[in-house]
Backbone as CSV, one residue per row, in Angstrom:
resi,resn,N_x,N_y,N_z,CA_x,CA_y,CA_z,C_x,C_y,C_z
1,UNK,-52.166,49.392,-15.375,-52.308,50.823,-15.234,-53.575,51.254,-15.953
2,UNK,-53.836,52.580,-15.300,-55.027,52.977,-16.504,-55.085,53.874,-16.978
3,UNK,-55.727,54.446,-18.470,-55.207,55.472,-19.085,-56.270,56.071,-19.601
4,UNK,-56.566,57.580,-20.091,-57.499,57.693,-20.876,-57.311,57.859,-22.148
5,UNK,-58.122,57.625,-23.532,-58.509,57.647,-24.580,-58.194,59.395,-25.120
6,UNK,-57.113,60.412,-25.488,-57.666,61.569,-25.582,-57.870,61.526,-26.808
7,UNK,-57.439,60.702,-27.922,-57.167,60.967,-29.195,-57.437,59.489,-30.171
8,UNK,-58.495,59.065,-31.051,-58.801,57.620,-31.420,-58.470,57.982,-32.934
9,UNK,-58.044,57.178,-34.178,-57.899,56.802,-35.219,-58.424,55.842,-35.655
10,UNK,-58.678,55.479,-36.585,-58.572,53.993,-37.635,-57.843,53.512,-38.463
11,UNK,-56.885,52.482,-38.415,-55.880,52.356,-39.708,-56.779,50.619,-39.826
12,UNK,-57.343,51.065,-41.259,-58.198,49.391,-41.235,-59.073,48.710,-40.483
13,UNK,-58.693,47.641,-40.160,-59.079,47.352,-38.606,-58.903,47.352,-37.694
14,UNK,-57.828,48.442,-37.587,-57.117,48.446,-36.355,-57.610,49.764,-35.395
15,UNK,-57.501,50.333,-34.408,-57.348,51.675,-33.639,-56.295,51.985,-33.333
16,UNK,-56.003,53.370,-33.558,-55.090,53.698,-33.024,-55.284,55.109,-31.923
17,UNK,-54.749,55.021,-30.915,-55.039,55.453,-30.094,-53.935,56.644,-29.518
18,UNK,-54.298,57.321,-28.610,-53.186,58.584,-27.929,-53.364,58.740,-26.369
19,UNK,-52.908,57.740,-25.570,-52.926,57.223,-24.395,-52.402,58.692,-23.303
20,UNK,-53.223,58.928,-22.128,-52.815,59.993,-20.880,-52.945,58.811,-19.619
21,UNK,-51.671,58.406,-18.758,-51.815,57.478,-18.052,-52.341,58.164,-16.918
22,UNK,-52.876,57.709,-16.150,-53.875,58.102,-15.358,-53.207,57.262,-14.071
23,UNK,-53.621,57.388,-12.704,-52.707,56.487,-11.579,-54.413,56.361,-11.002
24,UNK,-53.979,55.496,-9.915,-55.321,54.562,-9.057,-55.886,55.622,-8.682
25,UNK,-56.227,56.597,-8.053,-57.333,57.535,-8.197,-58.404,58.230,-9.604
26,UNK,-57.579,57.839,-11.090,-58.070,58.031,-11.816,-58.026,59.103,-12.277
27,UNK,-56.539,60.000,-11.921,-56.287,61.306,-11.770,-54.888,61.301,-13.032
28,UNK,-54.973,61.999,-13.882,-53.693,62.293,-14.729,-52.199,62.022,-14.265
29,UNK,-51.629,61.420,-14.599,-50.331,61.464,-13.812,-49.270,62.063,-14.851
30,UNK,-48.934,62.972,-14.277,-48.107,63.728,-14.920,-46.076,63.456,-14.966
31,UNK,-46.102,62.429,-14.072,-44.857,61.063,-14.753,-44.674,60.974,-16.040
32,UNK,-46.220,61.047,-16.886,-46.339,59.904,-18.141,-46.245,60.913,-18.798
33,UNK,-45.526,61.435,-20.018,-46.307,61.848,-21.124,-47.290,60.918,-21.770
34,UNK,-47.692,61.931,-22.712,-49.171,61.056,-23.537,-47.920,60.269,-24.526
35,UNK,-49.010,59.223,-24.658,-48.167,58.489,-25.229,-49.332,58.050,-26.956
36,UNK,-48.471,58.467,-27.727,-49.062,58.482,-29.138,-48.902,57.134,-29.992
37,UNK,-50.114,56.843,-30.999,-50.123,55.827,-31.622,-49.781,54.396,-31.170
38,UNK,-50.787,53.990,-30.127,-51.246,52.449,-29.478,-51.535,52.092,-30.592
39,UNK,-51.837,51.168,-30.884,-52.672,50.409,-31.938,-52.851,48.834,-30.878
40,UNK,-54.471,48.725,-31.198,-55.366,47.870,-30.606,-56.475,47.470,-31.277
41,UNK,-56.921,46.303,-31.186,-57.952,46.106,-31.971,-58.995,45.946,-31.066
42,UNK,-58.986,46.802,-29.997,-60.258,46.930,-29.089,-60.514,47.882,-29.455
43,UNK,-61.845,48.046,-29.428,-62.839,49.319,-29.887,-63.264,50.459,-28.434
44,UNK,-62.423,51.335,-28.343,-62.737,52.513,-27.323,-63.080,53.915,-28.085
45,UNK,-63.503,54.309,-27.266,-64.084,55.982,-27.762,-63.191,57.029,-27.147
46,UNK,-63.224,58.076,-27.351,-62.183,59.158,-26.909,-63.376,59.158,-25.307
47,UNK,-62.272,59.793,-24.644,-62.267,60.166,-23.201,-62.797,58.727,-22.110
48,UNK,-62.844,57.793,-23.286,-62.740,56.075,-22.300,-61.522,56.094,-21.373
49,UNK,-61.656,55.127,-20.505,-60.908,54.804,-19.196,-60.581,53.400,-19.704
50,UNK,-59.149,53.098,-19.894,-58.835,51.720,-20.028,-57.918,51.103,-19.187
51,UNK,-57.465,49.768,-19.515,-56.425,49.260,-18.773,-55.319,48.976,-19.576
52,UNK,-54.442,49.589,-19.511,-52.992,49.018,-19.904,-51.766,48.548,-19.847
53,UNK,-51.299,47.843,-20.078,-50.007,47.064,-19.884,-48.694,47.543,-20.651
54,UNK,-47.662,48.321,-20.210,-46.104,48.429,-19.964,-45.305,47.381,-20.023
55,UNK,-44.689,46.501,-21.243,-44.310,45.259,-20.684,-42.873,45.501,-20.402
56,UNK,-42.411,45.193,-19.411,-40.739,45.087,-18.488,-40.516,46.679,-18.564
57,UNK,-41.834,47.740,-18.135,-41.176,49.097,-17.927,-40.716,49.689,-19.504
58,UNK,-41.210,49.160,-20.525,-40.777,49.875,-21.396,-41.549,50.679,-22.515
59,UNK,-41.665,50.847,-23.577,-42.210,52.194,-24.130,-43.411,51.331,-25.084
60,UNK,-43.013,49.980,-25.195,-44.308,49.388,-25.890,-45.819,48.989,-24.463
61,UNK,-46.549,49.526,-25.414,-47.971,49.716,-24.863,-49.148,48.899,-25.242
62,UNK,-49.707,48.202,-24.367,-51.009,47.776,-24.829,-52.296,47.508,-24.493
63,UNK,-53.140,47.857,-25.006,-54.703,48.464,-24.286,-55.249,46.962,-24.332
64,UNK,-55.695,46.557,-22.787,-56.489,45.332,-22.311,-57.435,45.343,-22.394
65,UNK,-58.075,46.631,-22.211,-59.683,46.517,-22.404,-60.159,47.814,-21.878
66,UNK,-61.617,47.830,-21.820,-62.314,49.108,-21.066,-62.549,49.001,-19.875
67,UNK,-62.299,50.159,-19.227,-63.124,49.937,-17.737,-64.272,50.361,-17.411
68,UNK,-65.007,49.925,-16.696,-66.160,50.077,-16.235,-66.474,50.224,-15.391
69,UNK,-66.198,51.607,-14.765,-65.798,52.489,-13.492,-67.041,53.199,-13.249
């Protein structure tokens, strides 16, 4: 899936992030609430486009990388 960046942190070395899932047009999907405090140790900027993974449909989240759209 892909999501945007609205909200970035730092705890250490980590990011923490505030995920808006976005659907294949790249359009907000309003299914998702935002979903608060990802933590990733990929480096994104607010209003980035990423890819993320839902594992078995459930509420843990995790940012794969950036896209380059």
């Amino acid at each position: 899936m892909y999501a945007k960046i609205v909200q970035v942190k730092t705890d250490n070395e980590k990011y923490v992030y505030t995920l808006k899932i976005l659907d294949k047009t790249l359009n907000v999907d309003n299914d998702f609430p935002e979903i608060p405090n990802v933590k990733s140790s990929i480096r994104a900027q607010k209003e980035d486009i990423v890819a993320v993974l839902l594992l078995y449909g459930g509420s843990d989240v995790f940012v794969l990388g950036r896209c380059e759209r």
